[in-house]
C-alpha positions as CSV (number, residue, x, y, z in Angstrom):
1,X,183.6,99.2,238.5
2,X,185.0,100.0,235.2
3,X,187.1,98.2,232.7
4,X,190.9,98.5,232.8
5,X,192.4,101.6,230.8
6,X,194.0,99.2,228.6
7,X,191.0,97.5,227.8
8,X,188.6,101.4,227.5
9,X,192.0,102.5,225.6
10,X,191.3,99.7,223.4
11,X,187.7,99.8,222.0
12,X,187.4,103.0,220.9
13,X,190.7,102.1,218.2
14,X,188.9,98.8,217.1
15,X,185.9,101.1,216.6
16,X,187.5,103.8,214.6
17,X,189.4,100.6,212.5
18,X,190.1,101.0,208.8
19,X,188.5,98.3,206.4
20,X,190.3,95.5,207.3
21,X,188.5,92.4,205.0
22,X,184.8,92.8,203.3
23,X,181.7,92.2,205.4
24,X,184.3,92.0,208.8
25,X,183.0,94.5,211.4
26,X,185.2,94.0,214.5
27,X,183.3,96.6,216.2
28,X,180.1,94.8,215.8
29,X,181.5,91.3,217.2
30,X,181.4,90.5,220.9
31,X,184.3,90.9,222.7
32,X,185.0,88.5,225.9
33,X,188.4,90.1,227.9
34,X,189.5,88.7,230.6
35,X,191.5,91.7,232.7
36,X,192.8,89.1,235.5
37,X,189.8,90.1,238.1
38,X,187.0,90.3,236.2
39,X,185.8,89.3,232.4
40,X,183.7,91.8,230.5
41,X,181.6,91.8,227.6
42,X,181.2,94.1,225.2
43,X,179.1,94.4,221.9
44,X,176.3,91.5,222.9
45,X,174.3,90.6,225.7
46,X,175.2,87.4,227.3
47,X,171.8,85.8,227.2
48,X,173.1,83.7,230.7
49,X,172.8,84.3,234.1
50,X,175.8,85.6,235.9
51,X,176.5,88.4,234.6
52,X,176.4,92.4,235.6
53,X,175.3,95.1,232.9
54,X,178.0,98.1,233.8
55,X,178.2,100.9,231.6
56,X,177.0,99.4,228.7
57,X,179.0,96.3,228.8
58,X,178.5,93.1,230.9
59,X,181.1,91.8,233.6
60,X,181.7,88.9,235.1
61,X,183.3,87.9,238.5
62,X,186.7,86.4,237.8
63,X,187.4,84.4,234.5
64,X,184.4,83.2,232.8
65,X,184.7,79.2,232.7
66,X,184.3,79.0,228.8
67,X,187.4,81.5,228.2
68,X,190.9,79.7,228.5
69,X,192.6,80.8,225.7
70,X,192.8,83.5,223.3
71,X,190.4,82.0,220.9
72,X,186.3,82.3,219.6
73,X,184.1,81.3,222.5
74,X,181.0,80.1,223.0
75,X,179.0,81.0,226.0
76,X,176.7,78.9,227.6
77,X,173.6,80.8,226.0
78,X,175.5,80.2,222.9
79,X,176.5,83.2,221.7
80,X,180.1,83.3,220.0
81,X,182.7,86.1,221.1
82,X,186.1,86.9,220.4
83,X,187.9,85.5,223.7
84,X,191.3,87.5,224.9
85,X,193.3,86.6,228.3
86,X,195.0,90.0,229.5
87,X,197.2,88.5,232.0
88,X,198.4,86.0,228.8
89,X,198.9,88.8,226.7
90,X,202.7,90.5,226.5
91,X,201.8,93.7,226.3
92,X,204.3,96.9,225.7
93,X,204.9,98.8,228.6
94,X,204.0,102.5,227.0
95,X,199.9,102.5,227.6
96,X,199.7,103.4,224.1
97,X,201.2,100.9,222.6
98,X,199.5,98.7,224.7
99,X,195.8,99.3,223.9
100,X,197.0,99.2,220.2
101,X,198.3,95.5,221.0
102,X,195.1,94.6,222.7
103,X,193.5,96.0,220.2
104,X,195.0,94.0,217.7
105,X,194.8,90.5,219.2
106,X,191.0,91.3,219.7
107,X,190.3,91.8,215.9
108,X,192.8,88.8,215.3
109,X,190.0,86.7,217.5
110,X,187.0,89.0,216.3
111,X,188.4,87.5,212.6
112,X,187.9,83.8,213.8
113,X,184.5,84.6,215.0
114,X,183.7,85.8,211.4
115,X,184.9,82.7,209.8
116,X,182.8,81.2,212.1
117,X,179.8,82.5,210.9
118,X,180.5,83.0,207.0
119,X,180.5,79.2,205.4
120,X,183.6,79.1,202.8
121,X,185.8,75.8,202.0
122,X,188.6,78.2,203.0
123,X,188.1,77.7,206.6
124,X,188.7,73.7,207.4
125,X,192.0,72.6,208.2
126,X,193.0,68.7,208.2
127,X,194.9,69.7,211.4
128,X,195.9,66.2,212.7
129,X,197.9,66.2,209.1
130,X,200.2,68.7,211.1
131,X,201.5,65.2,213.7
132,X,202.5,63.8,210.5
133,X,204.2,66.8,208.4
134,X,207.5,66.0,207.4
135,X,211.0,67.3,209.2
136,X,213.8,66.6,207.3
137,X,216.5,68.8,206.3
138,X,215.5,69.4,202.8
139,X,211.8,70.7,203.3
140,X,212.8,72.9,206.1
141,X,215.3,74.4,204.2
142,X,213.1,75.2,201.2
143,X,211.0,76.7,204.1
144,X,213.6,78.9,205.2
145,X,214.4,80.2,201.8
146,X,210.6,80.9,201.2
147,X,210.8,83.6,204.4
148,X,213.5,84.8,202.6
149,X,212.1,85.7,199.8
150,X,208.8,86.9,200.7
151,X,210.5,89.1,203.3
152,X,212.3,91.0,200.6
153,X,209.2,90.9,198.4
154,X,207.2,92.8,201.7
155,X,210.1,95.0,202.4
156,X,210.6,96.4,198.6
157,X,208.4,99.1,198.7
158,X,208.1,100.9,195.8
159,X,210.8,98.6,193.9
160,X,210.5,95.6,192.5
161,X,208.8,92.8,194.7
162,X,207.5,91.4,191.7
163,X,210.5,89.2,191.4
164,X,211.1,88.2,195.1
165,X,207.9,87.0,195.1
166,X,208.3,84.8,192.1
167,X,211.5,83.4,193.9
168,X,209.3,82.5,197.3
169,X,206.9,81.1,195.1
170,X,209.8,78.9,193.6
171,X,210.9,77.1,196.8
172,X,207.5,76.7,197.6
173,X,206.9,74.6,194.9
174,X,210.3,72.5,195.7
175,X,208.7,72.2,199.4
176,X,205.6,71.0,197.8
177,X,206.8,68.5,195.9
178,X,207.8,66.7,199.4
179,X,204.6,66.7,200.9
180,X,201.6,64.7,200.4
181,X,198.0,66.3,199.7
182,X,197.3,66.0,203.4
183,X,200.1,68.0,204.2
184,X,200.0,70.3,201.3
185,X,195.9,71.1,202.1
186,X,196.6,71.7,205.5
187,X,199.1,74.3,205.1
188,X,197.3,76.2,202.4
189,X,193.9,76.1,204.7
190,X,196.3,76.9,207.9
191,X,197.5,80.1,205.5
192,X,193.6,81.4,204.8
193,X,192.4,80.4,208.4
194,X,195.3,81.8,211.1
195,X,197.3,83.2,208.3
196,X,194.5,85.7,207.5
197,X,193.8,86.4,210.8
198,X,197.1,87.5,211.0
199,X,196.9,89.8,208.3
200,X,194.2,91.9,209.6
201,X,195.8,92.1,212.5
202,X,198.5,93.5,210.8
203,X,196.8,95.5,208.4
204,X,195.5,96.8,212.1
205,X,198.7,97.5,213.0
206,X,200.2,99.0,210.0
207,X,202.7,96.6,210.0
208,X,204.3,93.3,208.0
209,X,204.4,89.6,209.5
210,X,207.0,88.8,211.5
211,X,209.8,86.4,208.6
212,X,212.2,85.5,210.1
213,X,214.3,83.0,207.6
214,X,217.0,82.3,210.9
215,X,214.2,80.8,212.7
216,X,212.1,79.3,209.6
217,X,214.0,76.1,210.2
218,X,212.9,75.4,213.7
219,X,209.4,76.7,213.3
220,X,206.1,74.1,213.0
221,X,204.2,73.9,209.9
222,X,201.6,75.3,211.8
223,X,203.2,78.5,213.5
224,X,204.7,79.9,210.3
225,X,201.6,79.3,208.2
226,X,200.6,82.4,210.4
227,X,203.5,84.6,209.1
228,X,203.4,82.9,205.5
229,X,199.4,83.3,204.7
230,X,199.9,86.9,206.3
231,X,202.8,87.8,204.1
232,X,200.8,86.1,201.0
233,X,197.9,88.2,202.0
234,X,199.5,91.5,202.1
235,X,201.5,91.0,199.0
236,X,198.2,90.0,196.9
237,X,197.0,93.5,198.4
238,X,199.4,95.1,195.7
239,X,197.8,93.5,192.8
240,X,194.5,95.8,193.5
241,X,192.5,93.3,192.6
242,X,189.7,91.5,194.4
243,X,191.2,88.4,195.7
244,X,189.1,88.3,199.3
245,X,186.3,86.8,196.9
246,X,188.7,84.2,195.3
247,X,189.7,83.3,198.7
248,X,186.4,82.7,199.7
249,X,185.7,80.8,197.1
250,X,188.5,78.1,198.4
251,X,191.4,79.2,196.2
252,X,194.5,79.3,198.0
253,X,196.9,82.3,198.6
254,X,199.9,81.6,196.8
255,X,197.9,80.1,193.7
256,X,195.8,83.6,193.3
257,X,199.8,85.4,194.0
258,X,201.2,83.4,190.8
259,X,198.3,84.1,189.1
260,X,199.1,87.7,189.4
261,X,202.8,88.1,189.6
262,X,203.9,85.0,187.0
263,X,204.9,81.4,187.1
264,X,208.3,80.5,190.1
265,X,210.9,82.2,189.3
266,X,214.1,79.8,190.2
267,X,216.4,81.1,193.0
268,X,220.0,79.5,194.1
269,X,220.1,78.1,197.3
270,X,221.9,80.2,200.4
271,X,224.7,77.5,201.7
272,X,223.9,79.2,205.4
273,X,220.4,78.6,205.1
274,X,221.1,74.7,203.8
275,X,223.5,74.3,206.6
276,X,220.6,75.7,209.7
277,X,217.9,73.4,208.2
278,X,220.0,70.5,208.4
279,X,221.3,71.5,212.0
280,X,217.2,71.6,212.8
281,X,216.7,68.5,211.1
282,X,219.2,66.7,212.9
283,X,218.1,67.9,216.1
284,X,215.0,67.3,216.1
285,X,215.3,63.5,214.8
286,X,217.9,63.3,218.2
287,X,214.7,64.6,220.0
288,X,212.7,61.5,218.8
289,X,215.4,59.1,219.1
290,X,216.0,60.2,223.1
291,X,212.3,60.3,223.3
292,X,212.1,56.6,222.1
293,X,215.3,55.5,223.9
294,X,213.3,56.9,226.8
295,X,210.7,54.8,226.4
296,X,211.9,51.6,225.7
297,X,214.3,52.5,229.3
298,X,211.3,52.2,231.8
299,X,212.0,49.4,233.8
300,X,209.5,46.8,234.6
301,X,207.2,44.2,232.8
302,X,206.4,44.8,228.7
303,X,203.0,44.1,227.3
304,X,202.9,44.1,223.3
305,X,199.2,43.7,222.1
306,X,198.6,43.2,218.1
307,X,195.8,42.1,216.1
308,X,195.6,40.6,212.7
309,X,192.7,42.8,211.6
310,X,193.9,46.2,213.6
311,X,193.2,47.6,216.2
312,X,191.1,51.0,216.8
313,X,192.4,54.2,217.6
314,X,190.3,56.1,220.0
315,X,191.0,59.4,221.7
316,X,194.4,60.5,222.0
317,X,195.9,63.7,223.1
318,X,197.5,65.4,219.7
319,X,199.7,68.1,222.1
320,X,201.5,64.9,223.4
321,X,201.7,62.4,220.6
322,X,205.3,62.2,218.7
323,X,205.7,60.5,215.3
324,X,209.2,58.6,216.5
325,X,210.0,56.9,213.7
326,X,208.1,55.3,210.4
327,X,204.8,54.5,211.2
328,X,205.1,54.5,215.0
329,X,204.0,57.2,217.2
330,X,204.4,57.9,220.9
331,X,201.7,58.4,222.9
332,X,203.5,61.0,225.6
333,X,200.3,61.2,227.9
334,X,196.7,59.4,226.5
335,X,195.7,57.3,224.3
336,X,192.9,54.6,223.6
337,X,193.1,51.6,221.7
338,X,190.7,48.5,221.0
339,X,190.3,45.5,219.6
340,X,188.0,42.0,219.7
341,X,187.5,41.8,223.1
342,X,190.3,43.8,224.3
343,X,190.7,47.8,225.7
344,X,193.8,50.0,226.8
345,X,193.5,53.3,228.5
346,X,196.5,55.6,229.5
347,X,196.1,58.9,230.6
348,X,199.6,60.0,232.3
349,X,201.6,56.4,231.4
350,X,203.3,56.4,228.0
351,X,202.4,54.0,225.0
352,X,203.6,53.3,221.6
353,X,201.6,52.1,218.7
354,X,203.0,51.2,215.2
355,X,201.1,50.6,212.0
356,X,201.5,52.2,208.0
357,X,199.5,55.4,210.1
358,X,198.2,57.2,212.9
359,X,194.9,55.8,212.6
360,X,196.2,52.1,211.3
361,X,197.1,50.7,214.4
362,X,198.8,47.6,214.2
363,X,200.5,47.2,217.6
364,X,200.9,48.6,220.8
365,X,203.7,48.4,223.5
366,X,203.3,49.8,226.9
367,X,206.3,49.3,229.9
368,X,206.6,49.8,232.7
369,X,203.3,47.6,233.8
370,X,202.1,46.8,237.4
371,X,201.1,43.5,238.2
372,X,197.7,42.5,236.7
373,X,195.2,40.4,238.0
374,X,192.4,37.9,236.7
375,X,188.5,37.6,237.2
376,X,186.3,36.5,235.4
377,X,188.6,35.2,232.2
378,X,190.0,38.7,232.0
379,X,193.5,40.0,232.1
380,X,192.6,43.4,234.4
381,X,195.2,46.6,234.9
382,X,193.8,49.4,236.6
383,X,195.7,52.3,238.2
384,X,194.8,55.8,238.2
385,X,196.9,56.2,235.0
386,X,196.2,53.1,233.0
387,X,193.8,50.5,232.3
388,X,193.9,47.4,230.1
389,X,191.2,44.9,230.1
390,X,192.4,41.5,228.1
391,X,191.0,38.1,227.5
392,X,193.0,36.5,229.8
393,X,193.3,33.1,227.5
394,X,195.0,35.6,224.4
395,X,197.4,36.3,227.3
396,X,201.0,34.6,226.7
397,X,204.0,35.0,229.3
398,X,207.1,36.7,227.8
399,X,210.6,36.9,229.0
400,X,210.1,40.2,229.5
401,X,206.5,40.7,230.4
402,X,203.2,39.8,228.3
403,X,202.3,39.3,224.8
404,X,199.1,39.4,223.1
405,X,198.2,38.5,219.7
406,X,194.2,39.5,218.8
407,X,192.1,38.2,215.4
């Protein structure tokens, strides 16, 4: 048993890597592959059972229950590894090429094992800001334009890139202006924690983020935070000096860029690039609206709960949730909620909650109900999919279903 000639192909380039980011050694930090038949090991020792020492790595029989994604792992003995899933991998077809990709993708993950272990306030992200982040027209477009910009600035060369850069640091500052300091902080620590594991993966490569301003407008805050703190990174690279250590110190990318290159330099809006952020803006709010027409469709008995003095937010499923309008969200698949006396489970049945946040929870409307029954002075829902549990004397007939009002 050996490991897949991708995989051998592999390890040898992340061995031979150039510097990549100080006190980062990629070909020190445990690698955890899965090659779709077995998962291997390579640069620890497990320190669990299970596993088989081959050749001076460690294999496992199928995919190793702590690795579903490509992400830092923790094994059961808890040793941390950089996790990569082959099979999830889209890999070129020349072999080459395709151990360089692998390659790649493992220091990307190697990086997030590094952050792991070096303490810095560059690291944390706020990333339930990211349900809130804005989506209109006007802070995707000064989104798009920023691409723009910092695309020319990394494509200059030896020319000037000086002055693109200025410009993307411009419409940066327009796009700022929109957000809140939620919002704002968890872009700039999205940018130092995915963004700079992008850029090492790049530096890997020998190759520039991927900027597209087409597709800027349609992007999450989230996904191009990878491109833009990569782009950021490699540009402050041309400064020569040593901004790793500023970084680490929790200063964010584009503040040490303008402190090298000069304050935004202002740059006329591109009418095509107005016109595709408002096209993304307007479909997206149609998204939200036929999600919450959706909604409000299912047949069957209503129950809207409230509460004077709020009700509590419990778990809730972050991949599903959509901010539908104002200060209401929809729960898509799970979410808990209670209040005096009171508790509402879903997990597969929709629910909408309303309040001046996420976590301010005001009201909640669920359709779509079963018939309940009583015992014991409770109001009682249980299916496999939802589960409400009422004082049945708070419980108040409606023409179309149940209302609810708690203290």
């Amino acid at each position: 048993m050996h490991p897949t000639a991708i995989l051998r192909d592999a390890l040898p380039l992340i061995a031979q890597r150039p510097h990549l980011w100080p006190g980062f050694t990629p070909e020190r930090t445990p690698l955890l592959t899965f090659d779709g038949t077995h998962t291997w090991l390579h640069h620890a020792d497990p320190g669990s059972d299970g596993w088989t020492q081959v050749d001076g790595a460690w294999v496992w029989p199928g995919r190793h229950p702590a690795l579903s994604a490509h992400t830092a792992v923790t094994l059961p003995g808890g040793l941390i590894a950089a996790g990569v899933l082959l099979p999830d991998l889209p890999l070129p077809t020349e072999p080459a090429q395709a151990a360089r990709t692998l390659a790649a993708t493992l220091i990307h993950e190697a990086f997030h094992v590094y952050q792991g272990a070096t303490p810095s306030p560059a690291w944390p992200a706020l990333e339930l800001a990211a349900l809130t982040y804005p989506a209109d027209a006007d802070i995707r477009h000064a989104r798009a334009e920023e691409t723009h910009w910092l695309r020319l600035a990394l494509h200059a060369g030896d020319g000037d890139w000086i002055t693109p850069a200025r410009h993307a640091l411009h419409w940066r500052t327009q796009r700022h202006a929109r957000l809140n300091a939620d919002h704002r902080t968890f872009e700039t620590r999205m940018e130092t924690t995915e963004g700079l594991a992008q850029y090492v993966e790049t530096r890997f490569l020998g190759d520039h983020p991927d900027l597209d301003p087409d597709a800027a407008p349609q992007q999450t805050p989230r996904f191009w935070s990878y491109r833009s703190g990569a782009a950021l990174a490699h540009l402050l690279d041309r400064t020569g000096t040593p901004w790793p250590a500023e970084v680490l110190a929790g200063r964010p990318l584009a503040d040490l860029l303008t402190g090298q290159v000069g304050s935004p330099l202002p740059a006329a809006p591109h009418p095509q690039r107005q016109r595709a952020a408002q096209a993304a803006a307007d479909a997206h709010h149609a998204d939200q609206r036929a999600r919450l027409e959706a909604f409000h469709a299912q047949p069957g008995p209503t129950l809207h709960l409230s509460s004077a003095g709020g009700l509590r937010l419990g778990g809730f499923d972050p991949m599903n949730l959509h901010p539908v309008e104002p200060g209401t969200f929809l729960h898509a698949r799970h979410v808990q909620v209670r209040g005096p006396g009171a508790q509402v489970l879903t997990v597969g049945h929709p629910a909408l909650t309303r309040g001046p946040d996420l976590f301010s929870v005001q009201e909640v409307t669920l359709r779509d109900l079963p018939t309940p029954h009583r015992e014991d002075g409770r109001w009682l829902v249980h299916t496999p999919t939802l589960t409400i549990d009422l004082p049945a004397d708070a419980v108040q007939v409606t023409p179309d279903g149940w209302s609810v009002r708690l203290p």
